[in-house]
C-alpha positions, 0 to 999 in steps of 0.5 A: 492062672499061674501058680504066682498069680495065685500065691500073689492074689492070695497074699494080697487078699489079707489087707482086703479082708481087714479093709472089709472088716473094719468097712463092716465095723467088726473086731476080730473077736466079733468076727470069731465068734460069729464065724468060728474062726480063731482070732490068730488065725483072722490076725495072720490071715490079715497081716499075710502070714497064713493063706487063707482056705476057700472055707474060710474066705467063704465064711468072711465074704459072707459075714462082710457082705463081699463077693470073693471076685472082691476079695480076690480084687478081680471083681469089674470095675462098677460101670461109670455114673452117666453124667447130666449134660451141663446146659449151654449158656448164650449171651442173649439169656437163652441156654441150650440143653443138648438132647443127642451126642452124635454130630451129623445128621439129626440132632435136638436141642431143648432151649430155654429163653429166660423172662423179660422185664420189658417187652421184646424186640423183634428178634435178630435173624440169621440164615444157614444151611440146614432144615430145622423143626420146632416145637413150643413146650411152655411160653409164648415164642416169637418166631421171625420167620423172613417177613412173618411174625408167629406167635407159638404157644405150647403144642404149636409146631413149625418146620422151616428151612434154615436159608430162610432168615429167622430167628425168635424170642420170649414173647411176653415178659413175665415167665421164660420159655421153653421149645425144643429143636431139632435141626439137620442138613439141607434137605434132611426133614421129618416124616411122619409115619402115623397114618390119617386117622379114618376120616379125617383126610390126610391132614399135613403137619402145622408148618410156620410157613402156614401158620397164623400171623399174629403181632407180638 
């Protein structure tokens, strides 16, 4: 560090040290007399008229309960509070919490549908590329899968292309549900890793395509 740099971080340091010590709610009196340090000097020490020793600062930064990087104003920038991501709002009452940040490749969604008053309609259906994976974590889900109708309860899962036409629903009145999603390109799809356990054969995963039919 040049010597300016010095002699300019060390004029600056005055009004940090009045600023901590009116922060600690003390008085130059009562700072003296827990340090030992004349009131004159603490005064001209904050108004810039006297430098102050390394002996000195290392007092003040103890009796404020302040590091010399802050005294010095060269102590980092505290890292920035991560921010909640707002939900998303749908117009059909549904909202959309998004679970991963990035674009592309695979990407999960928590989606709450809100509870109804009346019992609901079948739901309206939309195709796209791309494979989706659900999973159903309170309620019960209407899931119109081209011309089948599932009704997923928690813990149920489904898997399914997206070029088929789909789309789902609150399947009782009287309480929401939540299901999470996560969604990739066409051709993009889960695979699990945990082997069958001893015994039981290979089990696949429940699919909607080879789930239960059951009328809402």
């Amino acid at each position: 560090m040049a010597v300016d740099d010095v002699n300019g971080t060390l004029a600056a340091m005055g009004s940090r040290l009045r600023a901590a010590r009116e922060h600690h709610g003390a008085t130059l009196a009562g700072v003296s007399g827990a340090t030992g340090i004349s009131t004159s000097t603490l005064s001209r020490i904050e108004t810039g008229r006297r430098k102050p020793t390394l002996e000195v600062l290392l007092h003040l930064s103890k009796e404020y309960g302040v590091s010399l990087d802050q005294l010095a104003g060269t102590a980092p920038a505290p890292a920035a509070e991560p921010r909640a991501t707002a939900p998303l709002s749908f117009g059909d009452d549904k909202a959309v919490l998004p679970l991963t940040r990035y674009v592309g490749g695979l990407h999960a969604h928590k989606h709450v549908l809100a509870s109804l008053e009346d019992p609901p309609a079948r739901p309206r259906q939309v195709s796209h590329d791309g494979h989706e994976w659900l999973c159903v974590l309170y309620g019960r889900l209407w899931l119109a899968l081209g011309d089948q109708d599932l009704i997923l309860t928690p813990g149920d899962v489904a898997e399914f292309d997206t070029r088929t036409p789909h789309g789902v629903a609150n399947a009782s009145p009287g309480g929401p549900v939540e299901y999470l999603i996560m969604f990739g390109p066409q051709g993009e799809r889960l695979r699990p890793r945990t082997p069958p356990a001893a015994g039981r054969g290979n089990r696949q995963p429940h699919r909607a395509q080879a789930g239960r039919q059951e009328q809402p």
